[in-house]
ROKE-488981 format. One record per residue (C-alpha): x, y, z; residue in one letter. Coordinates in steps of 0.1 Angstrom, whole numbers. Example, Ala and Ser with C-alpha at 12.3 -4.5 7.8 and 13.67 -1.06 7.14 Angstrom:
R      X      Y      Z  type
R    123    -45     78     A
R    137    -11     71     S
This chain:
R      X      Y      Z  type
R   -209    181   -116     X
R   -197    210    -87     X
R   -189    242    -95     X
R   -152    251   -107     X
R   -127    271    -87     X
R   -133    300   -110     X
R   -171    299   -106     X
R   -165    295    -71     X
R   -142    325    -74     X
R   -164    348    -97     X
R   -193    340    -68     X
R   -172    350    -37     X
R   -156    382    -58     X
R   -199    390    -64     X
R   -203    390    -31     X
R   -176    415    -21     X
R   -186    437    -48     X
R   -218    440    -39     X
R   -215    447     -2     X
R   -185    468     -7     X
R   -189    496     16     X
R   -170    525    -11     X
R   -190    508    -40     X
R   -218    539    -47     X
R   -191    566    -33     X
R   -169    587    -55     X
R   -134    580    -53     X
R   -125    619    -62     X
R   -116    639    -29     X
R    -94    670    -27     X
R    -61    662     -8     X
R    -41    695      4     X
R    -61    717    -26     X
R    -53    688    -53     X
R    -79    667    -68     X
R    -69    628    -53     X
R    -80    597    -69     X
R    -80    576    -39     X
R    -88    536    -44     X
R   -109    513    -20     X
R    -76    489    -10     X
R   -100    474     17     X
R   -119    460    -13     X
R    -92    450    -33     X
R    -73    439      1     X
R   -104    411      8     X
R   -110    406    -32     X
R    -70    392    -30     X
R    -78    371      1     X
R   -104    350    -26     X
R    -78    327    -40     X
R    -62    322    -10     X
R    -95    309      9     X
R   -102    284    -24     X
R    -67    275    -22     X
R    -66    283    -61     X
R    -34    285    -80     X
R    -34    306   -112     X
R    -39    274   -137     X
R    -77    281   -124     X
R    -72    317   -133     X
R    -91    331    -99     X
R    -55    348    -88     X
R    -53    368   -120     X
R    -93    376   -117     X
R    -93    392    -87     X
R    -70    419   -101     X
R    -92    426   -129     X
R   -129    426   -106     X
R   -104    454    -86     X
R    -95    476   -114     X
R   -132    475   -135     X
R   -147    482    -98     X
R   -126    510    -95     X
R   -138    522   -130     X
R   -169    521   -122     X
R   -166    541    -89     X
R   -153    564   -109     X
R   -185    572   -125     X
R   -179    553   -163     X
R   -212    533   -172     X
R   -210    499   -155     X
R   -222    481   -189     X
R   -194    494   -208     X
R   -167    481   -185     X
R   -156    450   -189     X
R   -155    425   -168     X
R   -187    434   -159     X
R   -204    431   -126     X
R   -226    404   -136     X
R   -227    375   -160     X
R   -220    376   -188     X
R   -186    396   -177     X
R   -177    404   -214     X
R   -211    419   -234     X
R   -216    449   -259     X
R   -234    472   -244     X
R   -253    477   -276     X
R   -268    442   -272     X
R   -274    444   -236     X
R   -295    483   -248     X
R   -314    463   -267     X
R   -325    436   -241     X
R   -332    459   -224     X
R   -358    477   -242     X
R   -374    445   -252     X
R   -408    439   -241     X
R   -408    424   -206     X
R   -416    382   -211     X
R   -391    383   -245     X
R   -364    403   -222     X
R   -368    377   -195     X
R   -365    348   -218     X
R   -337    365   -234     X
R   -317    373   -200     X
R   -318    338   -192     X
R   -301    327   -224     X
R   -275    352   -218     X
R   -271    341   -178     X
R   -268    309   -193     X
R   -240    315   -219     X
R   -263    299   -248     X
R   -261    332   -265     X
R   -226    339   -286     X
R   -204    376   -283     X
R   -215    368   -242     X
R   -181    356   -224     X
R   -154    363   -196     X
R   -126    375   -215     X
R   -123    396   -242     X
R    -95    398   -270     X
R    -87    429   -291     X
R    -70    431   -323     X
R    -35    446   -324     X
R    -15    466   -350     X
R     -1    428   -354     X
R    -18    401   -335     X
R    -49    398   -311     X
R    -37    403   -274     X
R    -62    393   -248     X
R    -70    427   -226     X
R    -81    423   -193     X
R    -99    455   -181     X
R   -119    474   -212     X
R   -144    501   -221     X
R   -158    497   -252     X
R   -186    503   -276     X
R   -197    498   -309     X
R   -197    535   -313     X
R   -159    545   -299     X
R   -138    511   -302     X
R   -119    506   -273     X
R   -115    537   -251     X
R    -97    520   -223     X
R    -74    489   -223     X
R    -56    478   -188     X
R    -38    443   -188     X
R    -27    429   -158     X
R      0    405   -145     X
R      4    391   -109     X
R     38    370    -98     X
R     36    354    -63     X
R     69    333    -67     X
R     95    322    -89     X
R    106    357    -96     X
R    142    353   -105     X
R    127    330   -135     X
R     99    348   -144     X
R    106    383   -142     X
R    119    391   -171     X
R     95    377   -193     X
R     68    398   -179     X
R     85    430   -187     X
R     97    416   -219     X
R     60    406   -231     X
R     46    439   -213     X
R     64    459   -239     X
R     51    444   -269     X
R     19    440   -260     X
R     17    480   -253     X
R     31    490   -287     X
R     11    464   -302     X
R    -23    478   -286     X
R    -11    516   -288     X
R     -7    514   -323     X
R    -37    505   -334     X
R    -57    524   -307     X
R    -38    555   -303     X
R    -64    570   -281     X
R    -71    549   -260     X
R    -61    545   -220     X
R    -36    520   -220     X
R    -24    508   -187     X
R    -12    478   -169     X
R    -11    472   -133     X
R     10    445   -119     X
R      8    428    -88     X
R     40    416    -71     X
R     40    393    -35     X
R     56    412    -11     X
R     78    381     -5     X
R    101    390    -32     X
R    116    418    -16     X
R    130    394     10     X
R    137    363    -11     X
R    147    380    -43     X
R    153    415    -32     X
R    173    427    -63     X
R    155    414    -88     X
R    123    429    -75     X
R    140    461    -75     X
R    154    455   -106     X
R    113    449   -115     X
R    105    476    -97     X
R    124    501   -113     X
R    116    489   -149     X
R     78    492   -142     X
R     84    527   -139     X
R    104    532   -169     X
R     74    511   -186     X
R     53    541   -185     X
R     74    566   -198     X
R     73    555   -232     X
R     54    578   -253     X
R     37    550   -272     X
R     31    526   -249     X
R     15    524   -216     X
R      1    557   -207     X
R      4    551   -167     X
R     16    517   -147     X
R      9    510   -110     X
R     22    487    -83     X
R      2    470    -60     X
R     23    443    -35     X
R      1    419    -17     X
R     19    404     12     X
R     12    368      5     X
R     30    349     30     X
R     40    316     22     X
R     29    319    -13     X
R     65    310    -28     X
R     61    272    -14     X
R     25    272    -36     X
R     27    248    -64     X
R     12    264   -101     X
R     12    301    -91     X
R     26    309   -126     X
R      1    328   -147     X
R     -4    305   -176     X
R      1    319   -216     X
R    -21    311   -241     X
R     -6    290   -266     X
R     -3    301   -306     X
R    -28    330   -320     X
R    -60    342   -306     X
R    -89    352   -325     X
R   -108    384   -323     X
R   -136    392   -303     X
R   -157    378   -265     X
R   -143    345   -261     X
R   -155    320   -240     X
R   -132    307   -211     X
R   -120    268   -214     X
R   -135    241   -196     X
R   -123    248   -160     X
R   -125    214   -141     X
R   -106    225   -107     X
R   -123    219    -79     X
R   -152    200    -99     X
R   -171    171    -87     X
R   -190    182    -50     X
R   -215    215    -47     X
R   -196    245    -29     X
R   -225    258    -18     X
R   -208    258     21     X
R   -184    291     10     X
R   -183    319     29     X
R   -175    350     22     X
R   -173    357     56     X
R   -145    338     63     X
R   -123    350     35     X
R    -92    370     54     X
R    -82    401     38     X
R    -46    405     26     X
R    -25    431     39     X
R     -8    455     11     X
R     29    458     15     X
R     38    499     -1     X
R     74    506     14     X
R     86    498    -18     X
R     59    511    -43     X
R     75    545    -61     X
R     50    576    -68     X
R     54    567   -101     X
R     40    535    -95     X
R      9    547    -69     X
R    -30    530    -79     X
R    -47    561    -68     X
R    -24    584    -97     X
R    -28    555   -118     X
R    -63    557   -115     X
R    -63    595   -121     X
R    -42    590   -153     X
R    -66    570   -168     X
R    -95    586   -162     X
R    -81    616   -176     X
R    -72    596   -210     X
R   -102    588   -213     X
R   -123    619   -210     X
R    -96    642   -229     X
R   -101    624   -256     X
R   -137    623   -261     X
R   -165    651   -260     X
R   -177    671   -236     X
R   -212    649   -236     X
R   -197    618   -232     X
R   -191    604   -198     X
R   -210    629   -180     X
R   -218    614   -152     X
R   -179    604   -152     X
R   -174    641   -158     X
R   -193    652   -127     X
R   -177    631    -99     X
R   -145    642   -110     X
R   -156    676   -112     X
R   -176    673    -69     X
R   -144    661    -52     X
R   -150    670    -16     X
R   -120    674      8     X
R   -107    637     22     X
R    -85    617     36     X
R    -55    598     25     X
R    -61    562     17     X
R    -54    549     52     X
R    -71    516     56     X
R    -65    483     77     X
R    -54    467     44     X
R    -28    486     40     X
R      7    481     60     X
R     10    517     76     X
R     43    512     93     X
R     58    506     57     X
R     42    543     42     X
R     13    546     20     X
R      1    543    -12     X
């Protein structure tokens, strides 16, 4: 049996990780005297260009992923320990970092035998999604930081529409608000954040109501208990709206608590994929005329670092802490993913 379209995916989104040229570089710089949180969109820019190269609609959940391998890179850029945030950078993508400690300090033939049970996925608490418990009901987060010690210390969900956005629209926002007083009330210090990730398309084929979207995304993050920041991000997906499937698909009734493994993913199955090439994966280009300050990645970013270190001690996150602390004067965020005749991020 081949590989799946989200194994294929998670291979490909390795890849670009890996060789990502911003990937051991601090994302602090000082921008005109003010400390600038300023993304990598060229990663995130050839990270979106993944599902369109498989050819992968979101019932094979490589769309939605290539959010979250964005956002938990970003994390760890920022200096957070890379075994902490979830999804991790290696299999399994969802693992207490307690466990993975104590691997680690096993003796070296018992941790090799050990690692490949995890690798393998013969091991329980190891998977690619995570779900956390709710004041009311478990909600599936995609982006965390956790540990046995803390809970959760930062929860970001994401959501990506590339079409149907007059049906669609409103549900999202609808859903987004429960789920953020749901989380916020049981982990009131926690970073809470949700980036969503609109096609560009919209603002031609259903200009007001991605306005209308727009403009409730920012109020989103005003509310004191729910999300503590929201961000934008508009890939410029042409001819996505003609894509059959590109609906994220809900999970059906409740969810249970803790790492749970993904379903049996058949798409694409049946033939080895070893012939991909990450080479030949085209970046997509980041529309931001529309995207509001309120709504920017890079303060986003900023916001929720912040949460998370203002509300723990001094001695955690040091190393966090310290990159924040070293920001060196920079640039802008001017790359050849984004669309510079439609303004910056």
């Amino acid at each position: 049996m081949g590989e799946s379209l989200r194994e294929r995916g998670w291979r490909l989104f390795d890849q670009i990780i890996e060789s990502a040229p911003g990937r051991d570089t601090s994302p602090w710089a000082l921008i005109e005297g003010r400390v600038t949180f300023v993304p990598d969109y060229d990663t995130l820019s050839k990270l979106l260009g993944v599902p369109v190269y498989l050819n992968a609609t979101s019932q094979s959940g490589v769309p939605a992923l290539a959010l979250d391998v964005w956002v938990s890179y970003e994390m760890r850029r920022a200096g957070f320990d890379a075994d902490k945030v979830w999804p991790r950078a290696s299999e399994p993508r969802v693992f207490p970092y307690e466990i993975h400690a104590f691997v680690e300090s096993l003796p070296a033939q018992v941790k090799k035998l050990v690692r490949e049970r995890i690798a393998g996925g013969k091991v329980a608490g190891a998977a690619k999604s995570a779900n956390l418990l709710g004041k009311n009901y478990v909600k599936q987060v995609d982006v965390v930081m956790s540990s046995w010690a803390t809970g959760p210390e930062l929860m970001i969900s994401t959501k990506r529409m590339d079409s149907s956005f007059g049906k669609n629209a409103a549900n999202r926002v609808e859903e987004s608000y429960g789920d953020a007083k749901n989380l916020r009330l049981r982990h009131p210090q926690s970073a809470l954040g949700f980036v969503y990730a609109l096609n560009a398309i919209a603002l031609s084929a259903e200009h007001d109501k991605a306005m209308w979207l727009i403009d409730l995304l920012q109020k989103l993050g005003r509310e004191d208990d729910a999300y503590d920041a929201v961000a934008l991000v508009m890939p410029d997906l042409v001819g996505a709206d003609e894509q059959a499937g590109t609906e994220e698909p809900d999970e059906a009734g409740p969810l249970d608590a803790g790492a749970i493994p993904d379903p049996a993913d058949d798409s694409g199955a049946g033939a080895d994929h070893v012939g991909d090439d990450v080479e030949q994966v085209v970046p997509v280009r980041l529309s931001t005329a529309q995207v509001p300050a309120a709504l920017d990645p890079g303060a986003f970013f900023a916001v929720m670092c912040s949460r998370v270190l203002d509300n723990s001690p001094i001695n955690f996150h040091t190393a966090a802490r310290a990159r924040r602390a070293a920001a060196e004067p920079g640039a802008a965020p001017l790359t050849t993913a984004v669309d510079a005749d439609a303004g910056l991020f």
